[in-house]
Backbone as CSV, one residue per row, in Angstrom:
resi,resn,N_x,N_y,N_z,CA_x,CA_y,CA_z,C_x,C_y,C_z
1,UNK,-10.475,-28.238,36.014,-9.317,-27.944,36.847,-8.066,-28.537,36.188
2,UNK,-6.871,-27.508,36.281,-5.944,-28.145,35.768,-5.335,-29.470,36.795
3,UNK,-4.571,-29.931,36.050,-3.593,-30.918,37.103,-2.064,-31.163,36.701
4,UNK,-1.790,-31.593,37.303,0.110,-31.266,36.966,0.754,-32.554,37.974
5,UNK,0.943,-33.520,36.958,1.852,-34.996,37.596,3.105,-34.104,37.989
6,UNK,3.530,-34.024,39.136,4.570,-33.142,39.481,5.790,-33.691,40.154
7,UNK,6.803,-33.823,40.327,7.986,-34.371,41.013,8.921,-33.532,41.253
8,UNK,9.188,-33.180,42.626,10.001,-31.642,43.506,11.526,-31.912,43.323
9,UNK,11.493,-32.993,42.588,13.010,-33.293,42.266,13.847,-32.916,41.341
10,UNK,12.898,-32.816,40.270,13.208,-32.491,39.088,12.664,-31.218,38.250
11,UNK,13.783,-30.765,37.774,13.853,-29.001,37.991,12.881,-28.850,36.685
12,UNK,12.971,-29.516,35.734,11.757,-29.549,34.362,10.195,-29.360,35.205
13,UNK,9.934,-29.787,36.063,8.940,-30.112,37.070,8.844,-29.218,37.759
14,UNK,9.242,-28.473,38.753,9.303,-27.234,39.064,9.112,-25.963,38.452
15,UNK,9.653,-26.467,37.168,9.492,-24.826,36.131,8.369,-25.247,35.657
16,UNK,7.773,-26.383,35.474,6.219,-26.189,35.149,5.542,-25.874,35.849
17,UNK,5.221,-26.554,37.588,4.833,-25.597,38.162,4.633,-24.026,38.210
18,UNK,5.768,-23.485,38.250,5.846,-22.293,38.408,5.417,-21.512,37.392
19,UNK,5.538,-22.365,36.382,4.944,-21.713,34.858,3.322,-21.454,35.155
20,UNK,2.415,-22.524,36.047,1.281,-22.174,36.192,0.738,-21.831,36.954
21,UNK,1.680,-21.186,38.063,1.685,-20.669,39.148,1.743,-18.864,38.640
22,UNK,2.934,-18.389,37.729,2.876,-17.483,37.224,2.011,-16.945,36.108
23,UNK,0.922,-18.107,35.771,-0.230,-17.760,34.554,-1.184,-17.537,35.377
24,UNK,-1.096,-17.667,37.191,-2.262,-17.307,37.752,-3.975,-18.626,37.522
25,UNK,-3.015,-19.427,37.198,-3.685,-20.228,37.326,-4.240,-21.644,38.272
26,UNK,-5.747,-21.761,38.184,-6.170,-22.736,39.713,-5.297,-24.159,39.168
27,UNK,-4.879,-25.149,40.043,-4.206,-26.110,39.531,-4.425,-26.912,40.658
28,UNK,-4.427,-28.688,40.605,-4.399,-29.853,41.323,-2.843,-29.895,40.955
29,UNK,-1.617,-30.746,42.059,-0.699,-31.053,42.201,-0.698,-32.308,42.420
30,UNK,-0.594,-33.554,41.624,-0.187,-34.640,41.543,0.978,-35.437,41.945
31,UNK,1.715,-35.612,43.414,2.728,-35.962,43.304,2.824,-37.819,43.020
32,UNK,3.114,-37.700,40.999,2.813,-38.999,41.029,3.827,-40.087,41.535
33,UNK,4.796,-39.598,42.607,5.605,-40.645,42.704,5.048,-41.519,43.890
34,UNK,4.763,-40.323,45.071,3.506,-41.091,46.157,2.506,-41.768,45.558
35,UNK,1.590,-40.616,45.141,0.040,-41.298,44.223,0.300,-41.965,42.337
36,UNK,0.910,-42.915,42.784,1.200,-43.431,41.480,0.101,-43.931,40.546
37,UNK,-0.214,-43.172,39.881,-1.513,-43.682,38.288,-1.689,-45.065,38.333
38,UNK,-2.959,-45.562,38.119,-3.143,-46.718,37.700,-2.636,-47.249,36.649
39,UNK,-2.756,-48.730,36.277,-2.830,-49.044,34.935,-3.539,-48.669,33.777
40,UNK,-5.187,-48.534,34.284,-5.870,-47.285,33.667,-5.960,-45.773,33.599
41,UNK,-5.512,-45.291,34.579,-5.117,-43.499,34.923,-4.204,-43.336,33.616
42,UNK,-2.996,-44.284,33.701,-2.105,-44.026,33.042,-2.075,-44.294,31.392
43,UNK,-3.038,-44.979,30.956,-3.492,-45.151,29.856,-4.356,-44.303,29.658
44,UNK,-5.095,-43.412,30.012,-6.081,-42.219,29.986,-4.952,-41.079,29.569
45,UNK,-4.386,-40.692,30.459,-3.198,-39.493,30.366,-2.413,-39.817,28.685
46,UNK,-2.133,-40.855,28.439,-1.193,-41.279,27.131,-2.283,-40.840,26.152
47,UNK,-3.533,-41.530,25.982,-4.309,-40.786,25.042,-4.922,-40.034,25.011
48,UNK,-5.281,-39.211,26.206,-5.403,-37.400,26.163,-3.455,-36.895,25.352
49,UNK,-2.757,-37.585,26.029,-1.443,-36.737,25.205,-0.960,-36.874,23.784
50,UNK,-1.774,-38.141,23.567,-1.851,-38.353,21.850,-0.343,-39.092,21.467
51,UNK,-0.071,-40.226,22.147,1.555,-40.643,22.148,1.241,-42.267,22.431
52,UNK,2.573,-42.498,21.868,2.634,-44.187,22.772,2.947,-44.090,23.505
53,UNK,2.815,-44.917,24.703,3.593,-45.554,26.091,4.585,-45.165,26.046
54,UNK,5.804,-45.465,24.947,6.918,-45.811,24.981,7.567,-44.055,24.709
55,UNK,6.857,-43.587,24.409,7.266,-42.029,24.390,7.186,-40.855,25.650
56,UNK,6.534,-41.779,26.326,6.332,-41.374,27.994,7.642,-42.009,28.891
57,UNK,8.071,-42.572,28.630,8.908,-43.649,29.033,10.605,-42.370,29.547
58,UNK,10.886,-42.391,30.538,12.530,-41.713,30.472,13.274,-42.778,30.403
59,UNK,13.643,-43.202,29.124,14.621,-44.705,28.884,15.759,-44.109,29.008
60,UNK,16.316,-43.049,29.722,17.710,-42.698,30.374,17.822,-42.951,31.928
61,UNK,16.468,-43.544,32.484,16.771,-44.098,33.756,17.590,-45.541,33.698
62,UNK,18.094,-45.676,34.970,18.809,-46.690,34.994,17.921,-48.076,35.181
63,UNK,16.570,-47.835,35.718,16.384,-49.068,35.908,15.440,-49.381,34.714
64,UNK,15.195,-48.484,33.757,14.525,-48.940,32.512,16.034,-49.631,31.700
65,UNK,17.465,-48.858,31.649,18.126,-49.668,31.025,18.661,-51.043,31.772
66,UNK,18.471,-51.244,33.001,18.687,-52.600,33.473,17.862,-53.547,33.208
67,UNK,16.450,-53.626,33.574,15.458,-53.879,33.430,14.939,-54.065,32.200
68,UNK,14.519,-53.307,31.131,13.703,-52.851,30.053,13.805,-52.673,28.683
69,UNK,15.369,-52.211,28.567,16.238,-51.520,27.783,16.299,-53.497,26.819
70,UNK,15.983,-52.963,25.421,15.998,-53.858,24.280,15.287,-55.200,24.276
71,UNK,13.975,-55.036,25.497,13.216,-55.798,25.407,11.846,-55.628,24.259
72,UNK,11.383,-56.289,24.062,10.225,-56.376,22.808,9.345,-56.461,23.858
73,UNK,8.259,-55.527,24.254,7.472,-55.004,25.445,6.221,-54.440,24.523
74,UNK,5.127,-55.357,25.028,3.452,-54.417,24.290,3.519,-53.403,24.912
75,UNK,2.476,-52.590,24.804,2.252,-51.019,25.082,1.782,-51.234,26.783
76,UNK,0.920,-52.978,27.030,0.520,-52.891,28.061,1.710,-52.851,29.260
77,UNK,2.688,-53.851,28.778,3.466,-54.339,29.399,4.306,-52.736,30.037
78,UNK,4.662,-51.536,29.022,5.774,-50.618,28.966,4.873,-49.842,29.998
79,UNK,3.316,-49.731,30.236,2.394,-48.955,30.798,2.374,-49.793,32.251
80,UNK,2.548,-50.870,32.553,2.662,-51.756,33.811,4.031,-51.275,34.241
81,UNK,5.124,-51.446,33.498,6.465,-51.033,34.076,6.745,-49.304,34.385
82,UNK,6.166,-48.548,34.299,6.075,-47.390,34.308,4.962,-47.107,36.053
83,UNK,3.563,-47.974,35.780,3.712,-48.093,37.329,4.076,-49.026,38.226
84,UNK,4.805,-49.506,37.611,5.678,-50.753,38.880,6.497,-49.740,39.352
85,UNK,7.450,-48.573,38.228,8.817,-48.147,38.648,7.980,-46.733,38.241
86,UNK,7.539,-45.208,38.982,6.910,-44.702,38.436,8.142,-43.403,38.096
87,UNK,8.994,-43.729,38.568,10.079,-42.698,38.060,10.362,-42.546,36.837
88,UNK,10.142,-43.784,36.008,10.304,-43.688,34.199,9.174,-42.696,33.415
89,UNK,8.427,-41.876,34.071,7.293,-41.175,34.069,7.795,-39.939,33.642
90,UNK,7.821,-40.276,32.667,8.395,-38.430,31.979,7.700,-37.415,32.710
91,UNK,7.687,-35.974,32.689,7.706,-35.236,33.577,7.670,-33.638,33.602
92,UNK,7.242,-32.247,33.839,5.763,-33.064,33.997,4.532,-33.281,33.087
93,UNK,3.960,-33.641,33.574,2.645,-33.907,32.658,1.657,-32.625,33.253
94,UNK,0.784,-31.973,32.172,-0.463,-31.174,32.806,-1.203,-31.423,31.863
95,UNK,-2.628,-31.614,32.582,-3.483,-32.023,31.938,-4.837,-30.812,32.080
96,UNK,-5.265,-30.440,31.566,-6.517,-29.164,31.579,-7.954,-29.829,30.524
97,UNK,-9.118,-30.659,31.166,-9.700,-31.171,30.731,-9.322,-32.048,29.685
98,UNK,-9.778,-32.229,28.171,-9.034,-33.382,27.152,-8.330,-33.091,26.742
99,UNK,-7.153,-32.301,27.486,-5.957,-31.716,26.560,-5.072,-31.858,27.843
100,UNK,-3.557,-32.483,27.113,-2.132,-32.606,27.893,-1.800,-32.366,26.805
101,UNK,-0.272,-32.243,27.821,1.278,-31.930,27.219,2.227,-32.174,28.388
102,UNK,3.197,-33.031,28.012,4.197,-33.206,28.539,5.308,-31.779,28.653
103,UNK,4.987,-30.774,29.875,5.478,-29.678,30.085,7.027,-29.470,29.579
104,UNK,7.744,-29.800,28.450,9.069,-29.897,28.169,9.351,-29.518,26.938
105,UNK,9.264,-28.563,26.442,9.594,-27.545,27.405,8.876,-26.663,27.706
106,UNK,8.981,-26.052,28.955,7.549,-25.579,29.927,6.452,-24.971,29.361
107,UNK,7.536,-23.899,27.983,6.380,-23.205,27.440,4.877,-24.029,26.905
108,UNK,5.340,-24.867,26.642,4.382,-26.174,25.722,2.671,-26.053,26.389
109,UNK,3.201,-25.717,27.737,2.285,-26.012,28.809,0.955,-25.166,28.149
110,UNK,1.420,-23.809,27.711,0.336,-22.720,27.623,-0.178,-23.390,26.232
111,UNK,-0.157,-24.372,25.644,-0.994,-25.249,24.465,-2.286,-25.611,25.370
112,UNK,-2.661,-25.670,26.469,-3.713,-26.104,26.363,-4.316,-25.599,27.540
113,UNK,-4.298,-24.107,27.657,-5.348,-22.778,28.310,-6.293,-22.701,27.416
């Protein structure tokens, strides 16, 4: 089953949806801002997506640059602050068995039908 970390806020997020809504495809909806990933969930998703932490990261939020911004942070630490604050959660994510992609841009998504 697919799944799709999803957030109704953000329009990148929506057009992925709809991207797999219009491929006719079955899908789980993740809203990870309620159901926020574990410390382990979220380390699972990073290496199904084949990335560091820190590339998941939206370091154009404000509270990663208040907070976060030019700190020397392990991978664990950047993966704890991501679910402390889960909005720094790039967006969206779909995952279809051992294969993700960070839906951005949406087309990306159809990499892993």
């Amino acid at each position: 089953m697919i799944k799709i970390y999803h957030n109704n806020r953000c329009s990148k997020s929506r057009l992925g949806l709809q991207f797999l809504e219009d491929a006719g495809k079955d899908f789980e909806v993740v809203k990870y801002l309620e159901d926020v990933p574990t410390e382990a969930e979220l380390t699972e998703i990073i290496k199904l997506l084949g990335i560091s932490p820190i590339e998941l990261v939206r370091t154009n939020e404000a509270i990663w640059k208040s907070d976060y911004k030019g700190k020397d942070l392990t991978d664990a630490e950047i993966i704890k602050a991501m679910v402390e604050n889960p909005k720094l959660i790039e967006r969206p994510i779909v995952i279809n068995g051992n294969k993700a992609v960070i839906g951005r841009p949406t087309e990306k998504i159809a990499e892993i039908f």
